[in-house]
N, C-alpha and C positions, 0 to 999 in steps of 0.2 A: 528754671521755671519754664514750663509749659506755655505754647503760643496761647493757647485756650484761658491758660489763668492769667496771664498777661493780659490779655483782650478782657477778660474781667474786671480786674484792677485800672485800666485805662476809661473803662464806662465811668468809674469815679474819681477819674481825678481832671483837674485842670494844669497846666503851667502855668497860669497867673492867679493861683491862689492858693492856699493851705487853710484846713478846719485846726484849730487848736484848742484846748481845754485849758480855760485860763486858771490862775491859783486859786478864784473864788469860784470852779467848778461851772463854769457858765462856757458852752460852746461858743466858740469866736470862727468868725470868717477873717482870714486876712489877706489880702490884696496886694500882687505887687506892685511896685517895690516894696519889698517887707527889709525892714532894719534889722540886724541880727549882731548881736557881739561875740568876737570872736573868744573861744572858751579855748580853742589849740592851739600853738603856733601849726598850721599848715601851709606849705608852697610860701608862696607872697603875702599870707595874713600872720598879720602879728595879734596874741592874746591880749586881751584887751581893746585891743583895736573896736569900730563897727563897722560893717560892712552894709550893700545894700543886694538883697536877692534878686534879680530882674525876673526868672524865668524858675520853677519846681518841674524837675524831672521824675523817672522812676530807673534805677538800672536795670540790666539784664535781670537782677538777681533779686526785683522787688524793692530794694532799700531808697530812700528819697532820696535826692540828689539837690541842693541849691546853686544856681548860677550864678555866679559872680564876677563882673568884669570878665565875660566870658568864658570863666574857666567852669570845670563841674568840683564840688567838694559833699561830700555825705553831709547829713543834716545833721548828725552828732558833734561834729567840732562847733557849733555855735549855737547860743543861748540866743532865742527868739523870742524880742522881744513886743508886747501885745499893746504898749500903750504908747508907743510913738508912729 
């Protein structure tokens, strides 16, 4: 990715927060720490598990990233969830 499209993508985003589209179709703000269950076994998180997100990143390559206990993990391995 492009410095240029990076500095785009960074005009909308935050680390302390994520836009989500809930099941009933309604845009959510969420705020961290956000709870997240984990959906993979990755690194140190066991499936099923939850976890809590402190910090949203972006990587080099555009894809989200959630912080947890300081590590970085892609936003695909966990179900995010919107009502706790």
């Amino acid at each position: 990715m492009k410095n240029e499209e990076l500095a785009e993508l960074f005009k909308y985003c935050s680390p302390k927060s994520i836009l989500v589209i809930t099941w009933y179709g309604k845009l959510k703000t969420l705020h961290c720490p956000i709870t997240v269950k984990i959906a993979h076994d990755i690194g140190e998180l066991t499936k099923g598990d939850y976890a809590k997100v402190t910090e949203v990143k972006l990587s080099s390559s555009g894809n989200t990233v959630f912080i947890i206990n300081k590590r970085a993990y892609y936003y695909y391995y966990f179900d995010i969830l919107t009502h706790l």
